[in-house]
C-alpha positions in Angstrom: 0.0 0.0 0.0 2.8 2.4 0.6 4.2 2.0 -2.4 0.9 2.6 -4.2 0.8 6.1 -2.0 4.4 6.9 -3.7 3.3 6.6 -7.1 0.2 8.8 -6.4 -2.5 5.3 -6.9 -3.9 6.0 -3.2 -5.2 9.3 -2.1 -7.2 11.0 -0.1 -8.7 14.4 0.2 -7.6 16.8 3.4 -10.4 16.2 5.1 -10.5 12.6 5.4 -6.5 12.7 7.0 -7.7 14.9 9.4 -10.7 12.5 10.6 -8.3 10.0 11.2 -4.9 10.8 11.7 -5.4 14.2 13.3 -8.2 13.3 15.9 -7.0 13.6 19.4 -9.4 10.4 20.3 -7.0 8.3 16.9 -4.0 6.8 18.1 -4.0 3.7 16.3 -1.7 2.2 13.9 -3.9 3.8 11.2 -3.6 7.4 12.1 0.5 6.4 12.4 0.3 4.9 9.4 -1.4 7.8 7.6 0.8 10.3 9.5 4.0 8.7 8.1 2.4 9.1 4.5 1.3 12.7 4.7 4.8 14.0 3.1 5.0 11.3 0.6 2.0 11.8 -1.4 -1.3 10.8 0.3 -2.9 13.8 1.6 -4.7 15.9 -1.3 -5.5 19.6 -0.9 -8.6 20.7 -2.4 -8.3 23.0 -5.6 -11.6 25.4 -6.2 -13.2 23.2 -8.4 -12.6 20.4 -5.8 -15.0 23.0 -3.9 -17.2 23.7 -6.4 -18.0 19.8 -6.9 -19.0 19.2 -2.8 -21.5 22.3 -3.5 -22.9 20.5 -6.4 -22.8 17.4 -4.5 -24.1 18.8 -1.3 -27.2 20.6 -3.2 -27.8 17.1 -4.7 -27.7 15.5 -1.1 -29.8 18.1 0.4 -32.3 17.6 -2.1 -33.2 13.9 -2.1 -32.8 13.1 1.7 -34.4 14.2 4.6 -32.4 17.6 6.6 -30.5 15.6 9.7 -29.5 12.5 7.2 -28.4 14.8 4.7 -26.5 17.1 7.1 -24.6 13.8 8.9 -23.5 12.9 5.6 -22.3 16.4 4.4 -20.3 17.6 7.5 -17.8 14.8 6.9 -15.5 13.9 4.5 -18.0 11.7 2.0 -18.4 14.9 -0.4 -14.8 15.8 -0.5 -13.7 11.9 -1.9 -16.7 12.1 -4.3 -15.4 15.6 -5.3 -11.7 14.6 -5.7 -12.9 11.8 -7.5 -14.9 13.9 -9.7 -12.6 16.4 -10.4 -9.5 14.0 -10.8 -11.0 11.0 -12.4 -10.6 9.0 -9.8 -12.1 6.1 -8.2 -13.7 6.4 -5.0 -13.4 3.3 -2.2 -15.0 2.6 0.2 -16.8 -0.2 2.6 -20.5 1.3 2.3 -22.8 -1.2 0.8 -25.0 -0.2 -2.4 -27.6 -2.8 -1.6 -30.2 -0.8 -0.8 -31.2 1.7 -3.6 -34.1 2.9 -1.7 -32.1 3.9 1.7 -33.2 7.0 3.4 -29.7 7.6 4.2 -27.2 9.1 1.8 -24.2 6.6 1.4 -21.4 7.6 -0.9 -22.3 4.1 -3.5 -25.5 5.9 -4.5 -24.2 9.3 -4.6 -21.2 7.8 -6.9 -24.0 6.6 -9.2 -25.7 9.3 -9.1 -23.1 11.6 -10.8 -21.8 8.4 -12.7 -18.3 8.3 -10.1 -16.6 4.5 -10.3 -16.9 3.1 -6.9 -15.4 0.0 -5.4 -14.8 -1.8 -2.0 -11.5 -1.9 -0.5 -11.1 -5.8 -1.4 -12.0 -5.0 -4.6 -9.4 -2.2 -4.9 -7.2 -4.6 -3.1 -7.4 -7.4 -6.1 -7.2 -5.0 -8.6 -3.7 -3.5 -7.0 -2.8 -6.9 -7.1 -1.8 -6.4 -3.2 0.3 -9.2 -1.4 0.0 -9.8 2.0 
């Protein structure tokens, strides 16, 4: 996986490093092991059209679910990986389920599918890397 950071394969948007590897209550080998990467390639900065996408996204999320499950959703870091996927072609992973087209919760499968984003699982991404354990 770290070698997949180096050559720029496996990012992630500013806001999702600072949920886990700069939360006081994170001091697992995860926030160490995103905390070693942060130089070397894996933290993304947002660009204004970065921006522009999570307001797209947002209005989109804020339209078709209900105010508090909409709001949940939009005050993390869901919209920023959509929006960096967007805006850099990129695929977006994640461990949400897309089995239930009908939720009344946003998850980040339907809103990829929504705006036509690939979306995959972590194993998925995992086999596709071809990783080695």
């Amino acid at each position: 996986m770290s070698a997949q950071v180096e050559k720029g394969l496996i990012v992630c948007p500013k806001m999702v490093y600072r949920e886990i590897a700069e939360n006081e209550d994170r001091k697992d080998a995860l926030a160490q092991w995103f905390q070693s990467r942060r130089e070397k390639g894996l933290c993304l900065r947002s660009s204004k059209e970065v921006e522009r996408q999570v307001g797209i996204l947002a209005s989109h999320v804020f339209t078709k679910y209900e105010g508090h499950q909409a709001m949940s959703f939009a005050k993390g870091a869901d919209l920023w990986v959509i929006a960096h996927a967007m805006v850099d072609t990129g695929i977006v992973v994640t461990q949400e389920s897309n089995l239930q087209p009908d939720a009344k919760k946003p998850r980040i499968p339907d809103v990829c599918k929504h705006f036509n984003i690939p979306c995959m699982s972590r194993m998925q991404m995992l086999k596709a890397l071809d990783a080695k354990f």
